[in-house]
N, C-alpha and C positions, 0 to 999 in steps of 0.2 A: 126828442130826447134819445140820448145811446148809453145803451148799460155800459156799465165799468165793472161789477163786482158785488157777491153778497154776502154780510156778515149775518152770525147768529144774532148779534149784541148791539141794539139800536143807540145803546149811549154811545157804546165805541166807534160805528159808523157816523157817531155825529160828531167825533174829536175827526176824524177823518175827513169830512165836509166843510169842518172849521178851518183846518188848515189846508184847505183848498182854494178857500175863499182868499187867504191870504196873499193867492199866490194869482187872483180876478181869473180864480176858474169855479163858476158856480154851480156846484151838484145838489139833489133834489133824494130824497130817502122815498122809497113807496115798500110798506109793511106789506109782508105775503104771508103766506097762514105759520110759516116756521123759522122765516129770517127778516132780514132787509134789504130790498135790494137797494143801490146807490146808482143812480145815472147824471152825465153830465147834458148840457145844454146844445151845446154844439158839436158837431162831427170832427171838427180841426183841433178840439182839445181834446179829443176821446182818446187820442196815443198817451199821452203827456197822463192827463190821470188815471190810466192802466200801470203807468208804470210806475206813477206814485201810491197807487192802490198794494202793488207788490209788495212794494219797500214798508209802507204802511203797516202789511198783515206780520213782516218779518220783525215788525218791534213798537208794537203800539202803545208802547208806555215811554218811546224815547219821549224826555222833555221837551222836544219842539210839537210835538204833537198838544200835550199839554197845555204848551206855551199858546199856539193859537187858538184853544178851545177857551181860554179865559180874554183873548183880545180880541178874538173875531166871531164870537160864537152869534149867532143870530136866530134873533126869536121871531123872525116871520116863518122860520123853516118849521114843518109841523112834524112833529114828534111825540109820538103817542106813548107818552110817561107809563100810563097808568099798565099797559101792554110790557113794556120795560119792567115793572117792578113787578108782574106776574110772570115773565119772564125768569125772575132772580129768584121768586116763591118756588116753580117748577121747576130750577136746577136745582136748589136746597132737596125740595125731597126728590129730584129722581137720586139725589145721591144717599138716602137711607133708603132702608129695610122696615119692616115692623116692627122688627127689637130693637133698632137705632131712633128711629123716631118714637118710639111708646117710652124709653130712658126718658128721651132730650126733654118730650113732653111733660111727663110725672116729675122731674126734676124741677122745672120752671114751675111748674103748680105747687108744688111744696115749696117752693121758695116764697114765690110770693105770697104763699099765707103763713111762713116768718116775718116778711116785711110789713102785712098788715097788722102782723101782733098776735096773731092763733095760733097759741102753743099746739095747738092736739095731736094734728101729723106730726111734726117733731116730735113729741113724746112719743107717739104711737110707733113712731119708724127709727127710731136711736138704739144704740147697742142695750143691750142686757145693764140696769143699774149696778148687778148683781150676779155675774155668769157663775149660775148655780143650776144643777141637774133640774130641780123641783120646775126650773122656767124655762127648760126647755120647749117646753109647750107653744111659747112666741118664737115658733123657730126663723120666723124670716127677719126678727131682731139683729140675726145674723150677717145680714147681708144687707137692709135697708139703709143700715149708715151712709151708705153709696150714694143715697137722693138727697142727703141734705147737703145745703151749704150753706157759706153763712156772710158772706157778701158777694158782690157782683162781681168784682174780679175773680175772686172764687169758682162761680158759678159759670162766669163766662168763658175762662181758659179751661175748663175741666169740661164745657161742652163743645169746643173750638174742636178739641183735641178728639173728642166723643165720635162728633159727626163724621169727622173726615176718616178715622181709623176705625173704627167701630161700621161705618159703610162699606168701605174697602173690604171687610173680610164679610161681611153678610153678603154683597153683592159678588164679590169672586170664591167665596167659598158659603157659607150656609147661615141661615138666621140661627142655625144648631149650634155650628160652632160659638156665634159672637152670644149666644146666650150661656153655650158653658163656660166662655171664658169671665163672662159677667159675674156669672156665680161663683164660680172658683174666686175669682181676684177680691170679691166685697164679702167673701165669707172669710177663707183662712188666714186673709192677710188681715184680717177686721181682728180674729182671733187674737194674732200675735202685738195688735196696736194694742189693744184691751190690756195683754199682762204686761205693758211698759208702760202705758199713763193711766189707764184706767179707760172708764167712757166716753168720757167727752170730748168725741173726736166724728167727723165724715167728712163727705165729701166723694166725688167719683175719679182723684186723681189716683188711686189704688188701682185700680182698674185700667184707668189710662197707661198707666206704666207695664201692668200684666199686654196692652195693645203692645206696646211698643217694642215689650221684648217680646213677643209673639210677630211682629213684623221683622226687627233686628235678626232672629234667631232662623224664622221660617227661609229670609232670602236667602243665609249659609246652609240650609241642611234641607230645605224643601227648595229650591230654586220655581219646580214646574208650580209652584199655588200661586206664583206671579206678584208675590208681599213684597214688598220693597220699600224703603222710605229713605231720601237720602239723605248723605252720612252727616252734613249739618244737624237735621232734625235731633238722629240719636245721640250727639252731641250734646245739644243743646239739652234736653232733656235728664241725660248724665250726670251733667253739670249741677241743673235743678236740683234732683236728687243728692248731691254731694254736697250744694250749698245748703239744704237744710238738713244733712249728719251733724257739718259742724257749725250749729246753730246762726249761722250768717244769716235769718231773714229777727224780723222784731215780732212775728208773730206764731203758735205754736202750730208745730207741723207734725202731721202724721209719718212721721219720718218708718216709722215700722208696716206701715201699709204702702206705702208707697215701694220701700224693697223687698215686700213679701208681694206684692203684685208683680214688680217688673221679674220676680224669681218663677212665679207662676207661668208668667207667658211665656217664659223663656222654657223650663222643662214643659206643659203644654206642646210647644214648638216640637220638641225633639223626640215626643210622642209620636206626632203627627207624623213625622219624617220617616218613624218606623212602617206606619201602615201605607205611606206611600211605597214604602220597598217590599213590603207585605206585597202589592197590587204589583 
């Protein structure tokens, strides 16, 4: 056998081995403790698949690649799944922090016991019936609206958005920061939702949006924190936010948490930018 090359990603070295096949040159996967490596059969094709190994790594999503992993895939090749999908477990958390995964986590658990029908946490974690001095008492009524939701779309895009931005600043800047911005964004913008509909409102897309402009804002005025997200994303997101001011969706949206967060991240930002010139 002569090596060719090693991927992290044993699905993707096997879209790579499929379309190799296609082409009667047959390579063989062997798992090592942190990759795969991939070798061919014969020394006469070991040029031929280095150089389709290159082209390969430069765009493994082209459709021919694709193309052959659905006509030639072969299931005598042994591929250790189970290694694969703990693979995809270990890149999810390397990419949170304690405050990003302890969110994702409490979040999903309070969901799924609205789906089984236990009101309690809901009750117990919803804004103020009643924002009166006398209750201040439940003060983190405040801020818990942030872990409910209330479908799976819901839930899904609001932790989509969690994981990836909410890691990004815990791993390059501090689990301090991503938890002030947590509190800030599901407290004061929770506030100003409350005197426009009243309670009956959560969700963590408030917070997402304090991310966003906290990313938007940091790359122009803090460049060195290394925040960036690109300019589709902010877009796209914009947009969101603008299509539910003027009530373009059929369901009712925190439209007041949503631009009291992305307002939050953004002065946050410009905060931050000052003590980097401080230093």
């Amino acid at each position: 056998m002569f090596f060719v090359g090693n991927l992290d990603n044993a699905r993707m070295a096997q879209a790579y081995i499929d379309y190799m096949m296609g082409l009667d040159i047959y390579c063989t996967l062997q798992q090592e403790p942190d990759t795969v490596s991939i070798w061919v059969d014969t020394s006469s094709k070991q040029q031929v698949a280095e150089i389709e190994f290159k082209q390969f790594i430069t765009n493994p999503n082209d459709p021919k690649y694709l193309a052959a992993s659905w006509h030639n895939a072969n299931p005598q090749i042994d591929v250790d799944h189970k290694n694969a999908n703990l693979s995809l477990l270990v890149d999810f958390i390397s990419h949170t922090g304690p405050v990003t995964l302890s969110v994702f986590v409490i979040c999903v658990f309070v969901y799924l016991t609205f789906m089984l029908g236990i009101p309690t946490l809901y009750e117990g974690l919803s804004f103020f019936p009643h924002f009166e001095l006398e209750r201040m008492g439940q003060i983190w009524r405040l801020f818990t609206p942030a872990l409910l939701h209330f479908s799976i779309m819901h839930i899904v895009f609001n932790l989509l958005w969690w994981w990836y931005l909410g890691g990004k600043i815990e791993q390059q800047l501090s689990a301090r920061k991503l938890l002030l911005l947590f509190i800030l964004a599901s407290s004061l913008p929770n506030i100003f939702q409350y005197y426009l509909t009243g309670p009956a409102f959560g969700g963590l897309s408030g917070v997402v949006y304090a991310l966003v402009g906290y990313f938007w804002w940091s790359a122009r005025l803090n460049p060195k924190a290394g925040l960036s997200l690109p300019p589709a994303y902010i877009v796209f997101m914009l947009l969101w936010l603008v299509l539910g001011l003027v009530d373009a969706f059929s369901v009712p949206v925190a439209n007041g948490a949503h631009l009291g967060g992305l307002l939050i991240g953004c002065i946050q930002a410009w905060f931050d930018r000052d003590k980097q010139r401080n230093h």
